[in-house]
C-alpha positions in Angstrom: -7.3 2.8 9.5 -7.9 5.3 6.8 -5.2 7.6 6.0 -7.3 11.1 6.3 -5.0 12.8 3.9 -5.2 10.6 1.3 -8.8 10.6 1.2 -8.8 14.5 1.0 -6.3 14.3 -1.7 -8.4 11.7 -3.3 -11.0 14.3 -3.5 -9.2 17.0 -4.3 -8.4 15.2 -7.3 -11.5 14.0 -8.6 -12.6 17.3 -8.2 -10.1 19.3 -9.8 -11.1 16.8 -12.8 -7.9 14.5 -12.6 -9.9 11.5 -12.6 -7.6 9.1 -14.2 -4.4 10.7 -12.3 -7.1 10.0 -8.7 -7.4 6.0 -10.1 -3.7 5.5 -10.8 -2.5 7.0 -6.9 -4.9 5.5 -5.4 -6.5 2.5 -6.9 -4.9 -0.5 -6.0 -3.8 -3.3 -9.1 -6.7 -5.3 -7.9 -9.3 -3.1 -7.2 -12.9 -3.5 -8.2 -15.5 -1.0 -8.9 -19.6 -1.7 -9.1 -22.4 0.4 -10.3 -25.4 -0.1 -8.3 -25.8 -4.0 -8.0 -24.4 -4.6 -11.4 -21.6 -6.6 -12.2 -18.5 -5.4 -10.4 -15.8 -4.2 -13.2 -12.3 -5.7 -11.8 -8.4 -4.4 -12.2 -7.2 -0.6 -12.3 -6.3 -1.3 -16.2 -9.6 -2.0 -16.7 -10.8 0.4 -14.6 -8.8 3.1 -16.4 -9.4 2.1 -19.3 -14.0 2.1 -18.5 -13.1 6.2 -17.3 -11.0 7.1 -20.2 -14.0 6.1 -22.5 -16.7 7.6 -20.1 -14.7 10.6 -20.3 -14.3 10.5 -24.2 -18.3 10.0 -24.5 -18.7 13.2 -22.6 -18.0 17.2 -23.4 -17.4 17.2 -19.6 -17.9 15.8 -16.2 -17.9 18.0 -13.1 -17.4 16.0 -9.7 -18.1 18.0 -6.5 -18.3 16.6 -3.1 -21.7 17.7 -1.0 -20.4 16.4 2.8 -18.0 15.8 4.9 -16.2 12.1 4.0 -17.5 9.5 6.4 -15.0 7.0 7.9 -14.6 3.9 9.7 -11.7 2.1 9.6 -11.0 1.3 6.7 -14.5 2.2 5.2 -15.0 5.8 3.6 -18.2 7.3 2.3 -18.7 10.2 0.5 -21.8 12.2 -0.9 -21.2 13.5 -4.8 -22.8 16.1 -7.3 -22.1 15.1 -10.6 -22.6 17.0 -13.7 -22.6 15.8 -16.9 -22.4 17.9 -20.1 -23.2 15.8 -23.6 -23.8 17.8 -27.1 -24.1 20.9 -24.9 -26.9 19.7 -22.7 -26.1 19.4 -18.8 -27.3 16.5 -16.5 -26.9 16.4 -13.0 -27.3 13.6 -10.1 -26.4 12.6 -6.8 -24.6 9.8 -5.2 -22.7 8.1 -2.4 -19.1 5.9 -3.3 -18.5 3.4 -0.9 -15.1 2.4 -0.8 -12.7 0.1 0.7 -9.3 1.3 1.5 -6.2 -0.9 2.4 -2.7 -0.1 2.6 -3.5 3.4 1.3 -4.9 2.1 -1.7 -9.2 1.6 -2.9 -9.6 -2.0 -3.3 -13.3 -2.1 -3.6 -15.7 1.1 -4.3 -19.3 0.8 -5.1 -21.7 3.5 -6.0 -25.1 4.5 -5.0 -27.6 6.3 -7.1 -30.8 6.2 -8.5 -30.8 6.0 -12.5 -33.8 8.4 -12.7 -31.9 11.4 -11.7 -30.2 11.4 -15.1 -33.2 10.9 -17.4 -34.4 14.3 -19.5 
């Protein structure tokens, strides 16, 4: 089972924009984390290390959960707004993590969105 509290402070987190602090409590040593179908990007160093440069490329990103986190087990859902600011021009887009949480940790997450949203 899914400790409820620690997916709420998971959120909280992410969005009070403490991203990589989110990954590091969280995120277990081995976790893995896919975009779409792609290739799945694998170990929180790594992991860190993809945010820190997404963050970098970025005048700022604005998570904000739209629905109440679905789980089962140890299965959690949730629904995301995301806003992304770059050279002053603001994109936003919609999608659902899926993650996989054992031991209090995300060993596997996955996102769900359709690339489209972001285009101009």
């Amino acid at each position: 089972m899914t400790d409820a509290a620690a997916v709420e402070d998971f959120v909280a987190l992410v969005e009070a924009g403490a991203f990589v602090a989110a990954m590091e409590r969280y995120y277990a040593d081995h976790a893995s984390m896919q975009e779409n179908g792609g290739e799945p990007r694998r170990g929180l160093k790594t992991l860190i290390a993809g945010e820190e440069g997404f963050l970098a490329q970025n005048d700022s990103v604005v998570g904000k959960r739209l629905s109440a986190v679905m789980t089962d087990g140890g299965e959690v859902a949730i629904v995301w707004r995301w806003t992304i600011t770059k050279d002053g021009v603001a994109r936003s887009f919609e999608e659902v993590s899926w993650q996989i949480w054992q031991d209090g940790k995300i060993v596997q997450e996955r996102f769900f969105y359709d690339p489209a949203q972001m285009r101009g």
